[in-house]
KOLMIBA-461485 format. One line per field, with one value per residue (C-alpha): residue in one letter; x, y, z; residue number from 1. Coordinates in steps of 0.5 Angstrom, whole numbers. Each point is the difference from the previous one (the first is absolute). Example, Ala and Ser with C-alpha at 12.3 -4.5 7.8 and 13.67 -1.06 7.14 Angstrom:
<sites>
r	[A, S]
xx	[25, 2]
yy	[-9, 7]
zz	[16, -2]
k	[1, 2]
</sites>
This chain:
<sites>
r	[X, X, X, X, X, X, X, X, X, X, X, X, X, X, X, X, X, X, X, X, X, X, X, X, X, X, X, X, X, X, X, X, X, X, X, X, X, X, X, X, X, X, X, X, X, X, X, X, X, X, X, X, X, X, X, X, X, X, X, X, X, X, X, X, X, X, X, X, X, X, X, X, X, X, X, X, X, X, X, X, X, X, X, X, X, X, X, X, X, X, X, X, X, X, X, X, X, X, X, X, X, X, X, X, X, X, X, X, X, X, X, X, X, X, X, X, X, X, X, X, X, X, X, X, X, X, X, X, X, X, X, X, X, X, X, X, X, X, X, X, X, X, X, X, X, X, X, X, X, X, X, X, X, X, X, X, X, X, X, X, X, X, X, X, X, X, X, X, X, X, X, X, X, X, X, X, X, X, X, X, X, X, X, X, X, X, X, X, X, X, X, X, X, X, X, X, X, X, X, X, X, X, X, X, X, X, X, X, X, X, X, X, X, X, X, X, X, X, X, X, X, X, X, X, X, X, X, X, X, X, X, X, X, X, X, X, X, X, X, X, X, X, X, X, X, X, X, X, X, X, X, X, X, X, X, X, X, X, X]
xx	[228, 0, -7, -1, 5, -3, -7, 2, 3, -6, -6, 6, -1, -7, -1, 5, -5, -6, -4, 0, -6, 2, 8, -4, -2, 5, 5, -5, -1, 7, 1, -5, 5, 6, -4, -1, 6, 3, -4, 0, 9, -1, -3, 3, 7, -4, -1, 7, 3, -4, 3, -5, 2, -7, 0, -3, -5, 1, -8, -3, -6, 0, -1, 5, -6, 2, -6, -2, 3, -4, -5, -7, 0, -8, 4, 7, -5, -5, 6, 3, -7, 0, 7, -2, -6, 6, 4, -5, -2, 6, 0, -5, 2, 6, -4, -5, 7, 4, -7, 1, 7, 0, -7, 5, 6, -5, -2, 8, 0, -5, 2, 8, -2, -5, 6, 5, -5, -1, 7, 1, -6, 4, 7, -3, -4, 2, 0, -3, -3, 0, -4, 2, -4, 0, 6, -3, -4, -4, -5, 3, -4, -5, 5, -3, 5, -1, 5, 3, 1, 6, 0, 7, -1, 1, -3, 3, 2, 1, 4, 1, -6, -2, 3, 0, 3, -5, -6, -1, -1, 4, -1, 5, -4, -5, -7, -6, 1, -3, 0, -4, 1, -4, -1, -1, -1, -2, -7, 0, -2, 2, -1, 4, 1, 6, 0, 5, 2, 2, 6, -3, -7, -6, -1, -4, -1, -2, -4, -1, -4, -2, 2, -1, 3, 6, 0, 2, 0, 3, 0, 3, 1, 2, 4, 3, 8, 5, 7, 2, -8, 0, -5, -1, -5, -1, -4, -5, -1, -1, -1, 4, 3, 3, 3, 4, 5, -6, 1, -7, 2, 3, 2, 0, 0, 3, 1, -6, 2, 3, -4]
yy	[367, -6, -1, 1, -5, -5, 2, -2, -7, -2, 1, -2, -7, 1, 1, -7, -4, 2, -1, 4, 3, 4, 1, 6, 2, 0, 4, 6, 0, -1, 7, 3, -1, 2, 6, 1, -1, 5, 5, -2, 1, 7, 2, -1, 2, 7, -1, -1, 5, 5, -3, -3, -2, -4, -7, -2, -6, -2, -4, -3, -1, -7, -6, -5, -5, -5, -4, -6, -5, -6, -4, -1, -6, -2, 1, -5, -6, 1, -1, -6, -3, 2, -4, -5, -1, -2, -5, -3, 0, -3, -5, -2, 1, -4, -6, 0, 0, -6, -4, 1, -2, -7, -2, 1, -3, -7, 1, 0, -6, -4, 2, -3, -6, -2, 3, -5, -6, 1, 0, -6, -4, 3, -3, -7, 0, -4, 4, -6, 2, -2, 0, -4, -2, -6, 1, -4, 4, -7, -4, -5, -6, -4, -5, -7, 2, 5, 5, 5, 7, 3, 8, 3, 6, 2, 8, 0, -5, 4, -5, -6, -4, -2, -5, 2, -6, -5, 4, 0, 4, -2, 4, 0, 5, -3, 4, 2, 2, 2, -3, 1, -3, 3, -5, 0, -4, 1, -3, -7, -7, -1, 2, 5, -1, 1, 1, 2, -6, 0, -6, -5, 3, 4, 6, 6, -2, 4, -4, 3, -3, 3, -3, 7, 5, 1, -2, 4, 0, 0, -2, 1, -2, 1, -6, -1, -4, -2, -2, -3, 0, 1, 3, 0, 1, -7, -1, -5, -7, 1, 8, 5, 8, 5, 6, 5, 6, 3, -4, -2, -6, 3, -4, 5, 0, 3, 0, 3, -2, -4, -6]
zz	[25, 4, 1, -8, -1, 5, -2, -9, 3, 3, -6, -5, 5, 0, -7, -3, 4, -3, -5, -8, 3, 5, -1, -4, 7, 4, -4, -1, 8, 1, -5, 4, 6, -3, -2, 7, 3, -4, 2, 8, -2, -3, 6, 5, -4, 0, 8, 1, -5, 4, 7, 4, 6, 1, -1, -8, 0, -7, -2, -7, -2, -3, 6, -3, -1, -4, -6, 2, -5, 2, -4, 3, 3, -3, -7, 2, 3, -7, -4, 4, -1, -7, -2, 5, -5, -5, 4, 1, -7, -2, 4, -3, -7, 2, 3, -7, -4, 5, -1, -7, 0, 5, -5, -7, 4, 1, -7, -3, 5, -3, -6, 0, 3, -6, -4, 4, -1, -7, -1, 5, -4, -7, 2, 1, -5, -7, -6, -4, -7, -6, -8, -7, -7, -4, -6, -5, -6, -2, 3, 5, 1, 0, 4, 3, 7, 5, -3, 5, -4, 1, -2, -2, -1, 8, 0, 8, 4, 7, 5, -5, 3, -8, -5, -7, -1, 3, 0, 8, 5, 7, 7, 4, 6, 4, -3, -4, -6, -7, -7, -7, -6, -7, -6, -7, -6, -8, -3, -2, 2, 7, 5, 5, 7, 6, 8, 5, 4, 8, 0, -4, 2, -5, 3, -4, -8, -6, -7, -7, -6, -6, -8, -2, 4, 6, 6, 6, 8, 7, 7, 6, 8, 5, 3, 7, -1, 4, -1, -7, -2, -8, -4, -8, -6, -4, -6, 0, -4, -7, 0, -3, 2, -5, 1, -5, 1, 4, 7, 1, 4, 6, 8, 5, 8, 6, 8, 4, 8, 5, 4]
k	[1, 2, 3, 4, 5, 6, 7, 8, 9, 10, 11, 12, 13, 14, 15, 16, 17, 18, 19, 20, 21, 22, 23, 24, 25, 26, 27, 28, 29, 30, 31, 32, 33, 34, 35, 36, 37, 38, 39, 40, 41, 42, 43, 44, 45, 46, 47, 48, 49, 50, 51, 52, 53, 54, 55, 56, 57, 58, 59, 60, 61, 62, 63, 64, 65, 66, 67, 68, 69, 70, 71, 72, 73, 74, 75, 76, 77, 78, 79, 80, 81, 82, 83, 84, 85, 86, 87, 88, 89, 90, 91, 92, 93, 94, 95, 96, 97, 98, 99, 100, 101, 102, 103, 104, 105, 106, 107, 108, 109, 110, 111, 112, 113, 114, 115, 116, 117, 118, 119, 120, 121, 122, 123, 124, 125, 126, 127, 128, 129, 130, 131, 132, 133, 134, 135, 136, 137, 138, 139, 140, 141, 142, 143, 144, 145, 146, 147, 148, 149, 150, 151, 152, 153, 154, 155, 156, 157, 158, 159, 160, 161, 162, 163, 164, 165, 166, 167, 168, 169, 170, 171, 172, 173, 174, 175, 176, 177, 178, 179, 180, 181, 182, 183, 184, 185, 186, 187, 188, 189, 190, 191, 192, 193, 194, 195, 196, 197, 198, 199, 200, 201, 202, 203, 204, 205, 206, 207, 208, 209, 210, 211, 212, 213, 214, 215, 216, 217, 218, 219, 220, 221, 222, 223, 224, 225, 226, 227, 228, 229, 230, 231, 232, 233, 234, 235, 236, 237, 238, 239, 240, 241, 242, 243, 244, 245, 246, 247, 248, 249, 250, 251, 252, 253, 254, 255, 256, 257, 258, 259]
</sites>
């Protein structure tokens, strides 16, 4: 009963180390064993039951040889070379996607530094603009003076640079900037002209003449200023400008940049 017991230990141990696939085997094999202990038992309890003096030699017939649970070693190298293959695939996707990482990074960069010098160069820049029409509904003119046009009707004054109370426009800000005046006037016998002047300087003009229909027009210019420079639209000698409720005769300009 011993050896039964000793013999059952062993494949139970052998089985727990094996694979699925053999754990089948192994327990066929060690019923086969049992079986044949049993047999060698009830025999020899015969023998001494008829009182036999001659020592008894209790055999089996199983050889006690254990499956091998051990894997082919071709197949544990193919498998190793096979995730090899992986990691170093892998390692690859991961440089790929770091390379990518370190060129969006760059481009994140850049674009914060545009962004902190757009917004540096916005912080510093004046805020200067400005647009306004004539308020008479009439004619004005013809006068024998050079007469400045002083438009009231103000549609923005953004940093209060333009005077509707004199008609100029005074740079507090060192720079370029843009200025455009319109004209109209009604048919009749004299003749109609204004121009935007630069301090005491013509700089751009608009002329009209016509007995029989109104005369519009524009221009505009560019103009470099400094400090305390002035700039206004002004009605020639001996001509007329005319306006109404519909704002034809506008004054406009803004700041561009620095110098």
């Amino acid at each position: 009963m011993e050896r039964l017991s000793v013999t059952m230990v062993v494949w139970l141990l052998a089985a727990s180390q094996c694979q699925a696939g053999g754990i089948d085997n192994l327990n066929q094999e060690a019923n086969n064993e049992i079986h044949a202990n049993n047999r060698v038992e009830t025999d020899s309890l015969q023998i001494l039951n008829q009182g036999l003096e001659a020592p008894v030699i209790l055999t089996t017939n199983s050889t006690e040889t254990l499956p091998s649970c051990e894997r082919p070693i071709y197949t544990v190298l193919k498998e190793l070379g096979a995730l090899e293959e992986k990691l170093a695939a892998t390692v690859r996707t991961l440089e790929e996607t770091n390379k990518k990482l370190e060129a969006s990074e760059k481009k994140l960069s850049a674009l914060d530094s545009r962004v902190t010098e757009l917004s540096t160069v916005d912080q510093g820049r004046p805020r200067v603009a400005f647009s306004a029409a004539l308020p008479v509904d009439g004619t004005i003119g013809p006068l024998n003076v050079l007469y400045t046009l002083v438009y009231k009707r103000v549609l923005s004054n953004i940093g209060e640079r333009y005077s509707p109370v004199s008609g100029y426009f005074t740079a507090t800000v060192q720079g370029v900037y843009y200025f455009t005046f319109t004209s109209f006037c009604w048919a009749g016998n004299e003749d109609c002209g204004s121009s935007l002047f630069l301090n005491e300087n013509q700089v751009v003009s608009w002329y009209g003449s016509d007995d029989h229909n109104p005369q519009s027009g524009s221009n505009s210019a560019v103009l470099q200023l400094q400090v305390g420079d002035n700039v206004s639209v002004r009605v020639w000698h001996n001509r007329r400008i005319s306006d109404n409720v519909n704002k034809y005769c506008s004054f406009s300009g803004f700041w561009l940049f620095p110098l």
